[in-house]
FIBA-107894 format. One record per residue: x, y, z of N, C-alpha, C in turn; residue number from 1; residue in three letters. Coordinates in nm, 2 decimals. Layout:
BEGIN
- X Y Z X Y Z X Y Z NUM ALA
...
This chain:
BEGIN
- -7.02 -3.58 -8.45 -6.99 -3.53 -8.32 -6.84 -3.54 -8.29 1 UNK
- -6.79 -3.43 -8.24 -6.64 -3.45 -8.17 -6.63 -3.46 -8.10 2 UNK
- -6.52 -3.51 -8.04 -6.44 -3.57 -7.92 -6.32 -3.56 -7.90 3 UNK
- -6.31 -3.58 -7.75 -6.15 -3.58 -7.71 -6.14 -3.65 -7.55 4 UNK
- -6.03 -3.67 -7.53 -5.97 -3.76 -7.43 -5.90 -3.65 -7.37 5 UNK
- -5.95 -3.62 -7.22 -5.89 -3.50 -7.14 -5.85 -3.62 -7.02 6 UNK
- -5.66 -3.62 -7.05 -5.61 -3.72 -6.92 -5.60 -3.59 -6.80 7 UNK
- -5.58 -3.62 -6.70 -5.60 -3.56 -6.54 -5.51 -3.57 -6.48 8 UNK
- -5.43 -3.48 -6.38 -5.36 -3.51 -6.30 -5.40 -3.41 -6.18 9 UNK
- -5.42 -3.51 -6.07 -5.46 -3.47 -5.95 -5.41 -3.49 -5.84 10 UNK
- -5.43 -3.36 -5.73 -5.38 -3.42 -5.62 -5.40 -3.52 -5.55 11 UNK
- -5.30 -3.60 -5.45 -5.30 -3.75 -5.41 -5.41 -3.71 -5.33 12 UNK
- -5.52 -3.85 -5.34 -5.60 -3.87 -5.26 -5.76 -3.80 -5.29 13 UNK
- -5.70 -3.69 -5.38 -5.87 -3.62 -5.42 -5.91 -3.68 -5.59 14 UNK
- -5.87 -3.81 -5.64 -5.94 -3.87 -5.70 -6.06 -3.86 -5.73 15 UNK
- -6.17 -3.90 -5.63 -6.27 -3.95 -5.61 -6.36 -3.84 -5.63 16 UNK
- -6.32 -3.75 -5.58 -6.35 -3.61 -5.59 -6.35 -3.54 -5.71 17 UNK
- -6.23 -3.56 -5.78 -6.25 -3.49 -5.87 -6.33 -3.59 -6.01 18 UNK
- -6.34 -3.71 -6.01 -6.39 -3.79 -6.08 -6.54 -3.77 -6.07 19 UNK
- -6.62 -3.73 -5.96 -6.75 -3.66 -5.90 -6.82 -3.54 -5.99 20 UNK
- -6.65 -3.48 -5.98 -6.70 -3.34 -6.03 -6.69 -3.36 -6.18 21 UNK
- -6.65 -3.44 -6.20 -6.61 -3.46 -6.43 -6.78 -3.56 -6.41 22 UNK
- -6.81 -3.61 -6.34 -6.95 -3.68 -6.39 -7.09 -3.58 -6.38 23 UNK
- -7.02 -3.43 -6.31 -7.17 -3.34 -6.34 -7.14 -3.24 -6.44 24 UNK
- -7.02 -3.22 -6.55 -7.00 -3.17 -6.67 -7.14 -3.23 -6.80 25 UNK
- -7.16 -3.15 -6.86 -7.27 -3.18 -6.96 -7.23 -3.29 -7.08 26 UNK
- -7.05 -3.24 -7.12 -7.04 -3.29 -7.25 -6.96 -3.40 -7.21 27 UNK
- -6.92 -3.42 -7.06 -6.82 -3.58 -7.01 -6.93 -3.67 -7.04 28 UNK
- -6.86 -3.76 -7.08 -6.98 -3.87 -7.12 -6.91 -3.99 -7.05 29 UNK
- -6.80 -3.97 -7.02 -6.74 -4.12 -6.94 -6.59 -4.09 -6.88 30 UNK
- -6.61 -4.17 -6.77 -6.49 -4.11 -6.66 -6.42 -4.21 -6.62 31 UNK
- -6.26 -4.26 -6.60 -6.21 -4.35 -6.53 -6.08 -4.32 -6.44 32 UNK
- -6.04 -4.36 -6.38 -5.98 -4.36 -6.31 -5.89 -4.48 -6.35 33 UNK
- -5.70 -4.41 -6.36 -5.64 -4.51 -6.45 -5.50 -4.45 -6.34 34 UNK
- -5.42 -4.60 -6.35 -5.28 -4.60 -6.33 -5.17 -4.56 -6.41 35 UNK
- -5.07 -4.48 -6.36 -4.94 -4.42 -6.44 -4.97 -4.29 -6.41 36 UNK
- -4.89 -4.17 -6.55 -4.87 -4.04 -6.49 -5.00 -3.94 -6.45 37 UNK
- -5.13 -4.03 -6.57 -5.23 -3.97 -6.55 -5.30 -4.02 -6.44 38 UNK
- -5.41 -3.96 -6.36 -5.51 -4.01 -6.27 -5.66 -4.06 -6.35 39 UNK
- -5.66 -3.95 -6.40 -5.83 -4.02 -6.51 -5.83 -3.95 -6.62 40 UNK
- -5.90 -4.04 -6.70 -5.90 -3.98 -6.84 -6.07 -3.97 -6.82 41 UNK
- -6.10 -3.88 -6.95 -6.22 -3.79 -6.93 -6.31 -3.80 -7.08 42 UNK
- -6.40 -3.85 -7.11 -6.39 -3.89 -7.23 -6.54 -3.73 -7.28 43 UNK
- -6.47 -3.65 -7.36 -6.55 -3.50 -7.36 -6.61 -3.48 -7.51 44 UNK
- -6.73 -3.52 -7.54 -6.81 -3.53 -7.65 -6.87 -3.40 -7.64 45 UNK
- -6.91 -3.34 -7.80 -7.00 -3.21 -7.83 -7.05 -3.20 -7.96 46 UNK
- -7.10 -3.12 -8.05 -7.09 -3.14 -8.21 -7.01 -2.97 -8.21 47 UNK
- -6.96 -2.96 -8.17 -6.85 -2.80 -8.17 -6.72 -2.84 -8.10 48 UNK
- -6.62 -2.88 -8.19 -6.48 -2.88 -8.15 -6.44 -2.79 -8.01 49 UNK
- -6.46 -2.62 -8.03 -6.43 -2.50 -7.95 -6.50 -2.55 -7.80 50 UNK
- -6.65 -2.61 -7.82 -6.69 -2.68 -7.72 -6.65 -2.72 -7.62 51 UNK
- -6.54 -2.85 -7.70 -6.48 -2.95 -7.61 -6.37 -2.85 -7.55 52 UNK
- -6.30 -2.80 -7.61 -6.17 -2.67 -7.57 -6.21 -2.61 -7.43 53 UNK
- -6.37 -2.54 -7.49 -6.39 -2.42 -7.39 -6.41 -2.54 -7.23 54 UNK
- -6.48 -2.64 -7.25 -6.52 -2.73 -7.15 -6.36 -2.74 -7.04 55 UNK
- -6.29 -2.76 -7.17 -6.17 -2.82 -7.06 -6.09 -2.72 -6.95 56 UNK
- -6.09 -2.61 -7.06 -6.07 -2.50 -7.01 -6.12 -2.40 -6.90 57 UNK
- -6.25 -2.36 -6.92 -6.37 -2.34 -6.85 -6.37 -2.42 -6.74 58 UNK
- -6.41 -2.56 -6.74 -6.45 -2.66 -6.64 -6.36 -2.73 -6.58 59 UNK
- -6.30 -2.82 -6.65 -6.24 -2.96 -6.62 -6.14 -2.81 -6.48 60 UNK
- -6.01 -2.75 -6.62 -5.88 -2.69 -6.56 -5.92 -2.63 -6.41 61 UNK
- -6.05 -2.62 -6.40 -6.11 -2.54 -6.27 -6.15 -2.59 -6.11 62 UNK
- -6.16 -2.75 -6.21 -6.20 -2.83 -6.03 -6.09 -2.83 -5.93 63 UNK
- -6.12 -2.79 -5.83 -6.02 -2.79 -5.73 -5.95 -2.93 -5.73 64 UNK
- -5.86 -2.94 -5.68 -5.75 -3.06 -5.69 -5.69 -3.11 -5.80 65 UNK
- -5.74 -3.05 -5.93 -5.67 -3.07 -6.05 -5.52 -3.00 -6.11 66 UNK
- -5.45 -3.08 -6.11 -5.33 -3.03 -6.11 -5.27 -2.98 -6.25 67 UNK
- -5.31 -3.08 -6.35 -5.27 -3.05 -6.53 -5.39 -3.14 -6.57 68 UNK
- -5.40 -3.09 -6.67 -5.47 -3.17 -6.79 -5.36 -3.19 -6.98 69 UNK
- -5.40 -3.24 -6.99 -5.37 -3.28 -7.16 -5.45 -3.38 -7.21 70 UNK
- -5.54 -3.27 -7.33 -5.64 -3.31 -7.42 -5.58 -3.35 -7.54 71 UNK
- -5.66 -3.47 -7.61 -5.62 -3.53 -7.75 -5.77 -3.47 -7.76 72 UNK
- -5.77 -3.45 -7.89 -5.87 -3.43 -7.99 -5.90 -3.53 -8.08 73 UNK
- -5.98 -3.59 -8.10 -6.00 -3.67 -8.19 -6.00 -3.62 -8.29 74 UNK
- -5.94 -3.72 -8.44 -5.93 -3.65 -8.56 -6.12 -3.70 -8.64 75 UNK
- -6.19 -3.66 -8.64 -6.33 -3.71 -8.67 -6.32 -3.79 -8.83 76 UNK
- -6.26 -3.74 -8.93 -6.24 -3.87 -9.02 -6.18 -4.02 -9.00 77 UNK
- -6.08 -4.05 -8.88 -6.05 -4.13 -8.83 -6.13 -4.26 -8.69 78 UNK
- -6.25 -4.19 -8.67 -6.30 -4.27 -8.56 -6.40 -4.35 -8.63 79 UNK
């Protein structure tokens, strides 16, 4: 299975909200709310690489209050 780490940045205050909306995504499997430039990291599992892409793209970049994203990909011989 692949993965990737989609960190967030959101507007002040709609946190909660957008944290809401990443826990009714199919392939987020885990959600946090973190300190520094990012707001939450997004933890986006699939067995199709393009998957996790189209997700972030498609979904995540689309919830209201989200301001940027930047996804790591995990390298799958390494985890």
């Amino acid at each position: 299975m692949d993965m990737a780490f989609v960190l967030v940045t959101c507007d002040l205050g709609y946190e909660k909200s957008v944290i809401d909306e990443l826990k009714n995504i199919t392939s987020v499997n885990d959600v946090h709310g973190t300190f520094g430039i990012y707001d939450i990291v997004a933890k986006v599992e699939n067995f199709d690489v393009q998957e996790i892409l189209d997700t972030t793209i498609a979904k995540i970049r689309k919830i209201p209050h989200v301001c940027s994203t930047l996804t790591l990909v995990g390298i799958p011989e390494q985890s």
